[in-house]
N, C-alpha and C positions, 0 to 999 in steps of 0.2 A: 295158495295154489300149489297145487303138489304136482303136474305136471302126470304125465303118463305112457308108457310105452308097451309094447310088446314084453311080457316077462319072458317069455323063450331067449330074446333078442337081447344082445347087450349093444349097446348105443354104437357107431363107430363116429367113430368124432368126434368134437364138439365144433360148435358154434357159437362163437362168445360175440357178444354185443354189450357195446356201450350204451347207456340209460343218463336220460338227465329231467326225461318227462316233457322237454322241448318236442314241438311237431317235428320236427328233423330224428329226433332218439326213436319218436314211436314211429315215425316211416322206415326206422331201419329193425325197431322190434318186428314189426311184420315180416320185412325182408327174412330175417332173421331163424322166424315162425318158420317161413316158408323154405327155407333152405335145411335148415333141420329136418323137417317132415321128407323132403323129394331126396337127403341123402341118408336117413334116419340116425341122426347124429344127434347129441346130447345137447340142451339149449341152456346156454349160459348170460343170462344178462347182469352187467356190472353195473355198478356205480360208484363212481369215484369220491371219495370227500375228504376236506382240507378243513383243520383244526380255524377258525376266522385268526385274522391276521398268517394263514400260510404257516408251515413248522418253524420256522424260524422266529416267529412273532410268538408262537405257544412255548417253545425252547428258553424264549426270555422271562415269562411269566405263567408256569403252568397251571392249570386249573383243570384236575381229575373230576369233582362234577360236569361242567362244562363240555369239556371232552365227549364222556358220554350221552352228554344230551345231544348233541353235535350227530354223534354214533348214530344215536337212536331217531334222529330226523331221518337220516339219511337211508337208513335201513324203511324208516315210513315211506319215503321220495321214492324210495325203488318198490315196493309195495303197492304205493297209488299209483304209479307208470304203469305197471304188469295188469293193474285191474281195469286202468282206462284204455289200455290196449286193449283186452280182452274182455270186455266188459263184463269184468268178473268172472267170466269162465278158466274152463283150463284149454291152454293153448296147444292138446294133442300130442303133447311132446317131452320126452323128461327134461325134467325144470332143475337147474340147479343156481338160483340167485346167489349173488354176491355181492359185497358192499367190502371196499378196500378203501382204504387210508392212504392218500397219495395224489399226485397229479393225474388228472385224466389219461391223458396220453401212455407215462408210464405205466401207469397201471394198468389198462389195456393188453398192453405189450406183454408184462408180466404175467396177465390171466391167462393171455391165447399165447405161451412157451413152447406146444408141441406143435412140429413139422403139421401134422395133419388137420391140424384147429384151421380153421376160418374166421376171420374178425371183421365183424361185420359194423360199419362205422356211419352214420347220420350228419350231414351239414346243417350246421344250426348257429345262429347269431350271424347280424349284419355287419358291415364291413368296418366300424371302426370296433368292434369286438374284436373282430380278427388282427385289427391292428393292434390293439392292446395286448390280449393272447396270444402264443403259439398254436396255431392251428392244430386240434386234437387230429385231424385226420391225417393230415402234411404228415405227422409225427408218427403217425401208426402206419403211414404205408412206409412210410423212410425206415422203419425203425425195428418192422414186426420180421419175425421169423417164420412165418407164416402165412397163407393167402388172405390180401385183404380185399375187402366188397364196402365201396366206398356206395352211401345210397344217396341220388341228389337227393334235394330241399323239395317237399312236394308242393307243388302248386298252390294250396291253401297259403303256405305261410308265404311263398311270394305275394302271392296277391295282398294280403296282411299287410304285408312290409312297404307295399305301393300305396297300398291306404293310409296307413302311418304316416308315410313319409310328405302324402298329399293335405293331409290333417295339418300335420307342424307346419309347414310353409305355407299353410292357411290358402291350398288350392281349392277351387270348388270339388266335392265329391258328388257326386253324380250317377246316373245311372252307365254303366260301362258303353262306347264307342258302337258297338257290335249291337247293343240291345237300343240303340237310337238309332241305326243305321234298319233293323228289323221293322221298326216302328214307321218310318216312314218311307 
């Protein structure tokens, strides 16, 4: 995807968005999309990624293949995000992808550095994720120097996540409340 703009125009901004391919990352690629075009600002989507076992695990035992195959997914992950959002096309807007080595959150922080950036961030993972993790957003609005555009969870993955969770406790799944109430 190569992205596109006005060549008379040089971008004012950017608009850095974090990527993970989660319905929460692409509800906020859109956002993303969309904030870009209405200030015509340069569109930056990241993705974070951490050697398996985190640096400190790689530091103990490094493995320079590995590493790069590690690289090379990850540079794929944000690749197949960018085309499911857009389903293959180009998203209107100069494109400048990235793929950083690091924690989510920090890394974020570190792409969107300039006063003028906007970081635009997606809620994703249910609540014992969050209890396990630092919350990538918690982090980037504490942390960024920057304006940050926090985008909720869209409705799809709640409703997901109600299904899920009605699954495992072996509730009945059914036709939704609303569409039995219509019925009779």
């Amino acid at each position: 995807m190569n992205g596109s703009h006005r060549d008379d125009e040089r971008p004012l901004g950017r608009v850095v968005v974090g990527v993970s391919g989660s319905l929460g990352s692409l509800a906020a690629l859109h956002r993303a999309v969309a904030e870009a075009r209405r200030t015509g600002a340069e569109f930056v989507p990241v993705l974070a990624w951490e050697p398996p076992g985190g640096e400190i695990g790689y530091r103990r035992s490094p493995c320079p293949p590995l590493l790069a195959a590690v690289r090379a997914a990850a540079e794929h992950r944000l690749t197949a995000a960018l085309e499911t959002a857009f389903a293959g096309g180009d998203p209107g807007v100069a494109l400048n992808p990235v793929v950083v080595r690091g924690e989510t959150g920090p890394a974020l922080v570190a792409v969107a550095d300039r006063a003028d950036d906007l970081l635009v961030v997606g809620q994703s993972g249910g609540l014992l994720r969050r209890r396990l993790r630092r919350s990538v957003t918690a982090y980037c609005v504490r942390e960024a120097g920057c304006s940050v555009l926090t985008v909720s969870k869209p409705e799809l993955q709640h409703e997901l996540e109600v299904l899920h969770r009605r699954n495992r406790w072996h509730l009945p799944v059914g036709p939704a409340p609303e569409l039995v109430l219509a019925k009779g």
